[in-house]
Each structure stands twice: as C-alpha cells, then as structure tokens.
N, C-alpha and C positions, 0 to 999 in steps of 0.2 A: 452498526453498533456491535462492540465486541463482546465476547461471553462476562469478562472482566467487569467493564463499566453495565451490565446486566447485573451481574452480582452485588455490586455495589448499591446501584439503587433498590436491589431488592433489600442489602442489609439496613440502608435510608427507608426506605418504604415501613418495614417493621418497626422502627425506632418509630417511625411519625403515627403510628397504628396505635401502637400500645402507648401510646404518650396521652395521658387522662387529658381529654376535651366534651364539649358538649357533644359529640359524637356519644363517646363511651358515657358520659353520664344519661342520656335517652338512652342507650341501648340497658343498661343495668337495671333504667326505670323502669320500663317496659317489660323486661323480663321480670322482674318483681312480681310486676301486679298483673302483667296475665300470662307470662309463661314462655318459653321458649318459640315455640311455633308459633304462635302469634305474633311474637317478636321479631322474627321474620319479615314482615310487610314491613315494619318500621327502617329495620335494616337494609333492605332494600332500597328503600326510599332513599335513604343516607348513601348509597352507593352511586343511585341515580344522580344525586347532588354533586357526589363526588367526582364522576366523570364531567358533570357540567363546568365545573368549576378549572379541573385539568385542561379540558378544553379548550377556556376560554382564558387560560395563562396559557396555554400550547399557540393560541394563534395571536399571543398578541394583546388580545383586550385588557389584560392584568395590567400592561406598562400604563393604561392611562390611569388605571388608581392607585400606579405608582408615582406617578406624575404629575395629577390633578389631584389639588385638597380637597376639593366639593365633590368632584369624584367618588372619594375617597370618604368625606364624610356622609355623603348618602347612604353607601353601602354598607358604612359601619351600622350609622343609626337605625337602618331596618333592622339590621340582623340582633344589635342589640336590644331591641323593642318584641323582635319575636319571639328572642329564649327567654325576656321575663315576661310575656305574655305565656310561653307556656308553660312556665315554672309557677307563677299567677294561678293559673289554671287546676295545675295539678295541686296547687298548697289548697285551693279551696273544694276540690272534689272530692262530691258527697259518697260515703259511705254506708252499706243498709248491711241490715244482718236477716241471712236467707233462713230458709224452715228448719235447717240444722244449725244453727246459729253461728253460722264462722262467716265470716267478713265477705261481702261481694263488692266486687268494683265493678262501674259498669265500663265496659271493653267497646274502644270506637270502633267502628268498619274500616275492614281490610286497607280499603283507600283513603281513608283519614289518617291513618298510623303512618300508610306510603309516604303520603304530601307530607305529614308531620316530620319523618327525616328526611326527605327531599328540602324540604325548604330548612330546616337546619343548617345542612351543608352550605345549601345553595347560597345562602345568605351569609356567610362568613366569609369578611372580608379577611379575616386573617391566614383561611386557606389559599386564595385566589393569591396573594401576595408572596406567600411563600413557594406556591408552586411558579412563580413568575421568577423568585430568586432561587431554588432547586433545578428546574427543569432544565435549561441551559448546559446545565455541568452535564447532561448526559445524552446532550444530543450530540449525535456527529454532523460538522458541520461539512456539506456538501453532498449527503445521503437526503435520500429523499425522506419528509420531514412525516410526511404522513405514518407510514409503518413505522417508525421508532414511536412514535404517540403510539399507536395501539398496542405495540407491545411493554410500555411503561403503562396506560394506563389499564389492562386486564391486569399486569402484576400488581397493581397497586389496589385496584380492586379484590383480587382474590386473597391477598394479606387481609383486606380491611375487611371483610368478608367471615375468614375465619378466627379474628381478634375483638371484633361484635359479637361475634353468635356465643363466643368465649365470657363475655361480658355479660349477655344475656344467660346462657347457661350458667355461669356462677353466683348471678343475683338470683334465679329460679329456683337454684337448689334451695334456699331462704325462706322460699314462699311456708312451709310449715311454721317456721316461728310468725308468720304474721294472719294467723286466722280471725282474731277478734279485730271488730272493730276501732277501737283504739290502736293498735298496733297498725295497722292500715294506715290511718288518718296519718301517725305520725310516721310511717313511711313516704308518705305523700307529699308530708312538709319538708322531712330531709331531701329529698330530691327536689321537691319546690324552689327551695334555697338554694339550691346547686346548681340549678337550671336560671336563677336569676341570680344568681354570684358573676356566673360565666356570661351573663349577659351585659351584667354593670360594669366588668373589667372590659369590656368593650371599646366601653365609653373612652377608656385612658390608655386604648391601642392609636399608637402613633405609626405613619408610614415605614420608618424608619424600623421601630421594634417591630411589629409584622415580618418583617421579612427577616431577623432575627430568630 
C-alpha cells in the first residue's frame, strides 16, 4: 500500500466519520445524559462493531449480502428493530429529581453502554455493504491482504474514535441547560426519535443504495 492510496482513505475515512449516522446520534445521546467519560464505554463498543463489520467485508462475508436478498433482509430487519428498540427505550426513560432537585437519569453499566454500541455497529447492514463497496479501491492487489486490513482498519478506528468522543464532548457541554426534569424527558424523546428515524429508514435500504 502506497503512502497516497493511505492518505486517500484516511481523507474517505473522515468523510464516513463525520457523516451524521446512528453511530453519532448514540454517541451525542450518551454524552448528554451522562457525560463524556462514561461515553466512553459506549463508544467503544461502537468501534468494536466497527472493526467487526470491516472485517467481515475484508474477508468476503459482505459479497453475500450483497448478493443474497434474505441475506440481506435479515440483517437489515435486525438492525432496524434494534435502533427503534433503543430509541423505544430511551423515549420512554424514567426521569427522578434528586435532593437538590436537578434531573437524574439512571446511568447503565459500563458493559451495557459497550454492547449498546457494539451491536449498533454490528447490526448495520448499511455499514458492512459499503465497506464491501469501499474497501476494494485500496487494496493492493497481490500484497499480502492481512496487513493492509490492519492498517485501514486502526486508521479508520482512530478517526472514529476522535469524531465520537467529539460528538460526545459537544453534546456534554449542554448538559447544564438540561437540569430539571422536563428538559431531560424531552431530551430523551429527541434522541428517542432519531434513534427510531434511523432505524425506520432502514427498512427502505435497498442493496443497491447501501452501497451508494
């Protein structure tokens, strides 16, 4: 791989980071309502996904949901069932007001938040698809296939990496306008709705646009 087609996917990589997905709308959630460093585990998890997903368009497994429709609708319908489950979730989470009366939410465990963007990622057929129609363009063909993977996918993680925590840090700084309860609530439901927006446009991801 030359320094060139490096740089290129690193300026690709950036463009698909910053580009508003259910990635970034959990990450912005998350820092809302408990804060950066907590945000963290979440994000993580979403990186974890995210290499799964690289992986498994690096070897191959992508072409068959590009090529199989049941394939291909399986994979959608979970993944669009689980971000309006967790959009679900968050629109109807309860809010209390603590002994100095400003809004508490209650915060999952470390490894709830992980799996929570682990399986975001994981479950997006529209990632796996695109990285099956990206990845190609910056392989060299007849280098050995392993090392060019790991070095596209640490760069694509440490972009996503610092374009999340970015997302979290600028939703955190907010947290002071949302102390009472109500303000909470209806933080909960805009994000609610955005986490099932992106799950409902799912439904009307075709093989063809995917990879688009």
């Amino acid at each position: 791989m030359t320094f060139a087609t490096w740089i290129t996917f690193f300026v690709a990589a950036c463009i698909i980071a910053v580009s508003p997905g259910s990635g970034a709308v959990l990450s912005m959630s998350h820092g809302l309502s408990y804060g950066v460093r907590r945000a963290s585990a979440t994000i993580f998890g979403l990186q974890t996904g995210l290499l799964l997903v690289f992986f498994i368009a690096g070897a191959g497994v992508g072409s068959l949901l590009m090529a199989s429709e049941v394939a291909f609708n399986i994979v959608k319908t979970v993944g669009a069932l689980y971000l309006i489950y967790l959009g679900l979730s968050q629109w109807r989470a309860k809010v209390t007001i603590g002994a100095q009366q400003q809004a508490a939410v209650q915060v999952p465990t470390a490894k709830k938040r992980f799996l929570t963007g682990f399986l975001t990622n994981a479950t997006n057929p529209k990632g796996i698809i695109f990285m099956v129609a990206v990845l190609p363009q910056f392989i060299t063909h007849g280098s050995p296939l392993l090392p060019q993977l790991l070095i596209l996918a640490v760069t694509m993680c440490c972009i996503d990496l610092v374009v999340m925590h970015s997302y979290a840090f600028l939703a955190s700084s907010m947290q002071r306008f949302f102390r009472d309860a109500g303000a909470v609530k209806k933080q909960n439901r805009v994000f609610g709705g955005l986490l099932m927006a992106v799950g409902a446009a799912l439904f009307f991801v075709k093989r063809g646009s995917a990879a688009a």
